[in-house]
C-alpha positions as CSV (number, residue, x, y, z in Angstrom):
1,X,0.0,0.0,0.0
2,X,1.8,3.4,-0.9
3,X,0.3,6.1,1.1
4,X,0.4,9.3,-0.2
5,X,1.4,12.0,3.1
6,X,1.6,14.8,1.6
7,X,-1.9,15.7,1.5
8,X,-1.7,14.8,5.8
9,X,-2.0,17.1,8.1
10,X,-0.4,15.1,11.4
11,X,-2.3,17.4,13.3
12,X,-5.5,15.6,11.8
13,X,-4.3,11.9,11.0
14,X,-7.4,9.5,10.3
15,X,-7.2,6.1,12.2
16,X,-6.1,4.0,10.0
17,X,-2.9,6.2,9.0
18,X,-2.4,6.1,12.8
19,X,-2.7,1.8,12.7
20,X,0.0,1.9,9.7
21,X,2.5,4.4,11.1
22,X,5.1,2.4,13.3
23,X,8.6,3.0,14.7
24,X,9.0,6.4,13.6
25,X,12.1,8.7,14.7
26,X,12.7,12.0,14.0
27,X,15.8,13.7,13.1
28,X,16.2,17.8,13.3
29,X,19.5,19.5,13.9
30,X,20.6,23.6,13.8
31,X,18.4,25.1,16.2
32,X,21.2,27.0,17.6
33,X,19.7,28.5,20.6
34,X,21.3,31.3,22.2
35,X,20.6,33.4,25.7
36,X,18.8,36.2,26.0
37,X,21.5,38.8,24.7
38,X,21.4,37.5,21.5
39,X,17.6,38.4,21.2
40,X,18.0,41.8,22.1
41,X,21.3,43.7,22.6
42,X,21.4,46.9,23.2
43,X,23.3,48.5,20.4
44,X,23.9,48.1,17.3
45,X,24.3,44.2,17.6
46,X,20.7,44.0,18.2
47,X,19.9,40.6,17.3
48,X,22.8,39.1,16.6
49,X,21.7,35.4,17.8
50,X,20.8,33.0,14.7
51,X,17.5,31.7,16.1
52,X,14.8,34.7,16.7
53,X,11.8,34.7,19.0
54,X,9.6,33.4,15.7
55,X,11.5,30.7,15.4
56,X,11.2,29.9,19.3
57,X,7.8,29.9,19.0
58,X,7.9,27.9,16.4
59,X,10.2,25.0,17.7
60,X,8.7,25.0,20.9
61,X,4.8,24.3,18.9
62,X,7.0,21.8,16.9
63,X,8.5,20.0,20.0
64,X,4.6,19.8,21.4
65,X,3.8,18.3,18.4
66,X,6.5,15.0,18.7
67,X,5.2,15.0,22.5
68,X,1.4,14.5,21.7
69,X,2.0,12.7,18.5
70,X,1.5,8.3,19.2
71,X,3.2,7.5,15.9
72,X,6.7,8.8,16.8
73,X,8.8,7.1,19.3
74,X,11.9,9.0,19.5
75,X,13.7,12.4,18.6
76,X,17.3,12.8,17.5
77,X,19.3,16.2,18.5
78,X,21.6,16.0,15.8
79,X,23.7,18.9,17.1
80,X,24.2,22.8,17.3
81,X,20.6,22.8,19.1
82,X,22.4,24.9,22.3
83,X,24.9,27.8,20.5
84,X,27.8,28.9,22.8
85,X,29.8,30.1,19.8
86,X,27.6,32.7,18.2
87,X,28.8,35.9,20.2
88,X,30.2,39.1,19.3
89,X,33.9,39.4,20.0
90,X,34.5,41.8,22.6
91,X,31.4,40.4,24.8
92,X,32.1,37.5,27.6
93,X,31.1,33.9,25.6
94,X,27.6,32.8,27.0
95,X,27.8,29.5,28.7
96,X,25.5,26.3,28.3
97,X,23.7,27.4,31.8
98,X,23.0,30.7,30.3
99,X,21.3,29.2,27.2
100,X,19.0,26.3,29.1
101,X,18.2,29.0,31.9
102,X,17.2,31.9,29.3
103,X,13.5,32.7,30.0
104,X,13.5,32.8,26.1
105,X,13.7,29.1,25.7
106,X,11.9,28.5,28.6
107,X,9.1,26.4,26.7
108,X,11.6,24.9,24.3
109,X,13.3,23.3,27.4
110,X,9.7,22.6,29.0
111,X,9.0,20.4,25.4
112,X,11.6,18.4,25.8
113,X,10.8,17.5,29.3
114,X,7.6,17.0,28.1
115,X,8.7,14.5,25.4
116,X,10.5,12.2,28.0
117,X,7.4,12.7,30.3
118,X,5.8,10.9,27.5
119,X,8.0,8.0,27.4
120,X,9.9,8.9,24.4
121,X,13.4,9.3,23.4
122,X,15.2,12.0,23.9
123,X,19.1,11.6,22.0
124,X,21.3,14.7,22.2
125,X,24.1,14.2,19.4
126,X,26.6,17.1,19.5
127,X,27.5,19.3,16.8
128,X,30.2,22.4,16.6
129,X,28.3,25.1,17.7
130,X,27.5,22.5,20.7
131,X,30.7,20.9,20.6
132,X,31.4,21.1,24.6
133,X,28.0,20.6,25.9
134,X,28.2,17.4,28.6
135,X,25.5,15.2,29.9
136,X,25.7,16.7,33.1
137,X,24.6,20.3,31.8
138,X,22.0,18.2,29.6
139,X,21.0,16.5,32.8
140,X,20.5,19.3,35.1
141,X,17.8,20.8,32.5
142,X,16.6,17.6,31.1
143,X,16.8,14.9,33.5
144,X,16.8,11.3,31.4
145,X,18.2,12.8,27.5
146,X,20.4,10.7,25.9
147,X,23.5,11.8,25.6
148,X,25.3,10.3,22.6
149,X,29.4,9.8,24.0
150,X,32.0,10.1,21.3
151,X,35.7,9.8,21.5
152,X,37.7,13.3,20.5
153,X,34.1,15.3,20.5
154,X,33.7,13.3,17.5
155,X,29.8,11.8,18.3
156,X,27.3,9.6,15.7
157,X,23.6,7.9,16.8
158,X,24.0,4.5,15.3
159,X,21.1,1.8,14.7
160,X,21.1,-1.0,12.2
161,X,21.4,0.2,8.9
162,X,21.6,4.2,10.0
163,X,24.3,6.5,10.5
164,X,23.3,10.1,11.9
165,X,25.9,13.0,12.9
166,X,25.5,16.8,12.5
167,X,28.6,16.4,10.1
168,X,31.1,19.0,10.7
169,X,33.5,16.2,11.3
170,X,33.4,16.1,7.7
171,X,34.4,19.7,7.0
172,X,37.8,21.2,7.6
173,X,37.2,24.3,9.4
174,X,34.8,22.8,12.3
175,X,35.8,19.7,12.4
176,X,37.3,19.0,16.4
177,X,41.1,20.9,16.4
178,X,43.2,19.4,19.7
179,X,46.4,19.7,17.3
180,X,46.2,24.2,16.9
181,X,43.8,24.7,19.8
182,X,45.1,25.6,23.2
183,X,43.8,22.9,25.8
184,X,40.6,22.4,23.7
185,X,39.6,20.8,20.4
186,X,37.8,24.4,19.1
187,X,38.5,24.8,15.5
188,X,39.6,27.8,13.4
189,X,35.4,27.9,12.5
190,X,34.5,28.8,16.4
191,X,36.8,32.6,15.7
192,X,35.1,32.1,12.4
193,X,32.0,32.5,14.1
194,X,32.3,35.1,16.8
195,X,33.4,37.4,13.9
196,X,30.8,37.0,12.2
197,X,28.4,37.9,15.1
198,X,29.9,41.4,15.1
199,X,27.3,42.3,12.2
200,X,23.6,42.3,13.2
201,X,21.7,39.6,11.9
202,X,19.9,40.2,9.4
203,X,17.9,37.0,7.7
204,X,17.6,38.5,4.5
205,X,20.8,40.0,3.5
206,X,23.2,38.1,1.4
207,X,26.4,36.8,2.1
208,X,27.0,35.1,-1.8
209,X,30.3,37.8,-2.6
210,X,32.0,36.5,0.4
211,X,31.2,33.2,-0.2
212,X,32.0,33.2,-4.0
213,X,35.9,34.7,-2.5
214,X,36.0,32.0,0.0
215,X,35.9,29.3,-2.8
216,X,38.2,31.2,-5.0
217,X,40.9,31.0,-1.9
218,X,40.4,27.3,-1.7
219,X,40.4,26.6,-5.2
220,X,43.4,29.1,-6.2
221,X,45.8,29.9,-3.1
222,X,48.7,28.2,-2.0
223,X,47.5,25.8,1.2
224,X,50.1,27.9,3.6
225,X,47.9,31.0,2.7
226,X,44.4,29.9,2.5
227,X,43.7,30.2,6.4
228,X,45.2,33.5,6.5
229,X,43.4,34.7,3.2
230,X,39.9,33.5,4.7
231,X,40.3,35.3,7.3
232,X,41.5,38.7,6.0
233,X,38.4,37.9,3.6
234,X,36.0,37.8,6.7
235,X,37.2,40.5,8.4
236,X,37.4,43.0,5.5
237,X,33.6,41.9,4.9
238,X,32.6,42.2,8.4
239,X,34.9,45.5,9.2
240,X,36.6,44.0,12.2
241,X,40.6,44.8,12.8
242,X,42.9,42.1,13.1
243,X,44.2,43.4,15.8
244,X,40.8,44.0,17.9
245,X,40.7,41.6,21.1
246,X,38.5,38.5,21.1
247,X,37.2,37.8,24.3
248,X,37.6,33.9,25.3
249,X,35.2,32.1,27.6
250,X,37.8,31.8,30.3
251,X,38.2,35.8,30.2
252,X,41.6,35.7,28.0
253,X,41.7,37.5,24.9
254,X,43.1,36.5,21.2
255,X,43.2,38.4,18.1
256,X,42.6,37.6,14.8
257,X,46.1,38.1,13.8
258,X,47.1,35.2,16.6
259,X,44.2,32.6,15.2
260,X,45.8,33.1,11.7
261,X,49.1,32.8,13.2
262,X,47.7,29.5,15.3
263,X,45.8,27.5,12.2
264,X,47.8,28.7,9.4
265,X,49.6,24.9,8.9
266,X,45.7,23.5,8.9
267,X,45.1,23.3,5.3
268,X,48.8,21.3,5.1
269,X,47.9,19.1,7.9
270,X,44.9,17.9,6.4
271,X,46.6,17.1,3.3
272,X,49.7,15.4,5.2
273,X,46.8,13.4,6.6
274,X,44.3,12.4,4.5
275,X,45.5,13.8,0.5
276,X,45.0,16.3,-1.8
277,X,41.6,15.6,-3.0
278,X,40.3,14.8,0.4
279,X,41.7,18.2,1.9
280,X,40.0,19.6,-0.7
281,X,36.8,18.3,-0.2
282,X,36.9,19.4,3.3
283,X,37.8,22.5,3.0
284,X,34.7,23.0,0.5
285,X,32.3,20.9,3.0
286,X,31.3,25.0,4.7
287,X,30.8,26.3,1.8
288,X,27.7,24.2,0.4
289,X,29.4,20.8,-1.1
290,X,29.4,18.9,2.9
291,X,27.9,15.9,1.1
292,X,30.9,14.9,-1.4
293,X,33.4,15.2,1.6
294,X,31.3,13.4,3.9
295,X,30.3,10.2,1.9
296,X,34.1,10.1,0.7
297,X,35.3,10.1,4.2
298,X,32.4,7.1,4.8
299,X,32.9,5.4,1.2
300,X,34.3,1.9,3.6
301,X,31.7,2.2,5.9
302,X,28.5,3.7,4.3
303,X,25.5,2.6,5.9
304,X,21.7,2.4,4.0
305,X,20.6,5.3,5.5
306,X,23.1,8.6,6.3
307,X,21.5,11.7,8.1
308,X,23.2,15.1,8.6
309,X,23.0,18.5,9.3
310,X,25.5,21.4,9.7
311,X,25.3,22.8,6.0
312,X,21.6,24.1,6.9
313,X,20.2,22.1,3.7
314,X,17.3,20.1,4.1
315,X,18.0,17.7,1.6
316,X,17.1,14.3,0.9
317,X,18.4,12.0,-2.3
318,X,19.3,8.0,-3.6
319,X,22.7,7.4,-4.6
320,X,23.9,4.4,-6.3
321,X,27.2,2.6,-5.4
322,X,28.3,-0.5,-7.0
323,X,27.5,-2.9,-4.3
324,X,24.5,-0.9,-2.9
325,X,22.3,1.8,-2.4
326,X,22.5,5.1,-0.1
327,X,20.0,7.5,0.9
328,X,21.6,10.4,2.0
329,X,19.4,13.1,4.4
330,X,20.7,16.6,5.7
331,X,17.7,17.8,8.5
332,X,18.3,21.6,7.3
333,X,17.7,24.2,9.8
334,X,15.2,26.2,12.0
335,X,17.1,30.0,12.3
336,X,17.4,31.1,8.9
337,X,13.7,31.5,8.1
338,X,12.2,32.6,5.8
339,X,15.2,32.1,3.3
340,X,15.0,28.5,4.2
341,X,11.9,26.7,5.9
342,X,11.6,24.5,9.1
343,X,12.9,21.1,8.1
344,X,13.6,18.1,9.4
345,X,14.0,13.9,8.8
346,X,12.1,10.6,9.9
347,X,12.5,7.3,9.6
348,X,9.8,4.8,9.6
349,X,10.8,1.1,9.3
350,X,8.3,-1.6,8.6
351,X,6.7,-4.2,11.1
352,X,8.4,-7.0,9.5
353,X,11.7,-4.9,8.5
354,X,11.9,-5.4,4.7
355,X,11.1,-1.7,4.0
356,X,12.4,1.6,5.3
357,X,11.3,5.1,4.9
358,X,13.2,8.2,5.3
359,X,11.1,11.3,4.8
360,X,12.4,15.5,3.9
361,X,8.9,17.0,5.8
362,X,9.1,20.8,6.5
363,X,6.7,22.1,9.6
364,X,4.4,24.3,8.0
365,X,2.2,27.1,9.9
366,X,3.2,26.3,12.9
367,X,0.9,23.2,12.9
368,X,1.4,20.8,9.9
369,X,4.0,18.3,9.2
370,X,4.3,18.3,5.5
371,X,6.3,16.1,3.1
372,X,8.6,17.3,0.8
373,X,10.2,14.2,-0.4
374,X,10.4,10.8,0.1
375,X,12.9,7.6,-0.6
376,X,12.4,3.6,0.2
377,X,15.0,1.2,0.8
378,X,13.4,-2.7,0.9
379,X,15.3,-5.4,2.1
380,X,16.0,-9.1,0.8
């Protein structure tokens, strides 16, 4: 029987859709919550944070959704949903407290309690953004998530025939950094970040020239130069001096001229490590291409079913290898609306296990779970 869901509102499923629906887990990463300065700061940074109080709302209507909902059994945090990277450089790092303790994501955090109040999974997979979050902190604000341990903040939810991580492993300049960081695995990305937070966010303005000369350094320059090149690149764009203090969470300060100084050997380490072609790949993973650098990193160990994030592309897709078949999922994102929707992934697997679904739906209205596109894998 092939049911047709896009015409189903899961707000207002008939019975028998109800009967046929089994074992189905959701996957949703790139929340990036943030504390309450980021909603409101009171200068000319005003809203620098990348999820808004729309997209609150929305998430927190989503998240009572998977609660009430009897068809799905668990939901997969597939990393940066907490932000403690996304922070304007001469202001003191927010912490993980800050963010779970924010009266902004009060009902957020109230949702996910309710989830496990409703005997459902709750599985917290780490990202970058989220990279040093610990099940402690989880536990003190959520008491029974799953926290997913990885070895070298590298962290992937694993059942059967599917792999899920948020995927910056996969790409260059976020993937975990103990070899230039200082008594932390922070990549070149997390300075990336915070300068980038110096310029009030703004949802609909463009960022396409900067990215377009960020490709060109990769493609073009010398591996020696391309860290340095980026980053003159970024802070040109974003009018920040190398020289202008960063403010570290443990009240130190760096400047941009010192993180050049610190990663400039990344691009050659990469390729000392892993090859030209793969380097390359990596390095190109940020900027839109995080698939091809991801499934060649997994090309001995591809599962059926690989699930993203990180790129903040909801995608969804079959490829064809020559000994199987690979669906391959990004969740997208929930903090750059309207340019992108609400999306996210599920699985549904089959009583009898010969069939699997994996599903692209976006949330729609703030009530309705729509499909956007679907793929089946059946199994001898």
């Amino acid at each position: 029987m092939q049911l047709k869901l896009c015409e189903i509102c899961y707000t207002n499923i008939s019975v028998l859709f109800i009967f046929l629906m089994k074992n189905i887990r959701i996957y949703i990463s790139d929340i990036h919550m943030n504390d309450e300065r980021s909603l409101l700061y009171p200068d000319s940074l005003n809203h620098y944070g990348w999820l808004n109080q729309a997209g609150i709302k929305s998430f927190s209507l989503f998240l009572q959704f998977i609660a009430d909902s009897d068809d799905i059994d668990e939901l997969v945090l597939l990393g940066d949903i907490l932000d403690s990277w996304i922070c304007p450089i001469h202001l003191q790092p927010q912490t993980f407290d800050d963010i779970l303790s924010a009266p902004s994501n009060g009902e957020i955090i109230r949702q996910f309690n309710r989830i496990i109040s409703h005997k459902k999974k709750l599985i917290y997979v780490p990202g970058n953004h989220d990279m040093l979050v610990t099940n402690a902190i989880l536990q003190k604000y959520i008491p029974g998530i799953i926290f997913t341990e990885g070895q070298n903040f590298k962290y992937r939810f694993h059942d059967g025939n599917i792999y899920a991580e948020h995927g910056n492993t996969f790409a260059m300049f976020n993937a975990p950094d103990q070899e230039n960081g200082i008594n932390d695995p922070l990549p070149v990305g997390y300075y990336i970040s915070r300068i980038l937070a110096c310029r009030k966010r703004n949802t609909t303005e463009s960022t396409q020239a900067l990215q377009q000369r960020i490709e060109q350094i990769v493609k073009n320059d010398s591996p020696e130069l391309i860290i340095k090149n980026i980053i003159d690149s970024i802070l040109q764009y974003y009018e920040v001096s190398e020289m202008q203090p960063i403010v570290l969470p443990n009240d130190k300060t760096i400047t941009a001229y010192e993180i050049k100084k610190r990663y400039s050997n990344l691009y050659n380490q990469w390729i000392k490590r892993y090859g030209k072609e793969v380097a390359l790949q990596a390095a190109m993973a940020d900027l839109d291409y995080l698939e091809d650098s991801a499934i060649h990193f997994m090309q001995n160990e591809l599962p059926g079913i690989f699930i993203l994030g990180h790129s903040h592309i909801g995608m969804l897709k079959k490829i064809s290898f020559p000994r199987n078949n690979l669906v391959y999922a990004n969740t997208g994102t929930w903090c750059e609306y309207p340019l992108k929707p609400y999306s996210f992934i599920e699985t549904e697997r089959d009583k009898e296990g010969n069939r699997q679904w994996v599903r692209l739906m976006n949330w729609v209205d703030n009530r309705e779970a729509r499909l956007v596109k679907e793929e089946i894998l059946d199994f001898v």
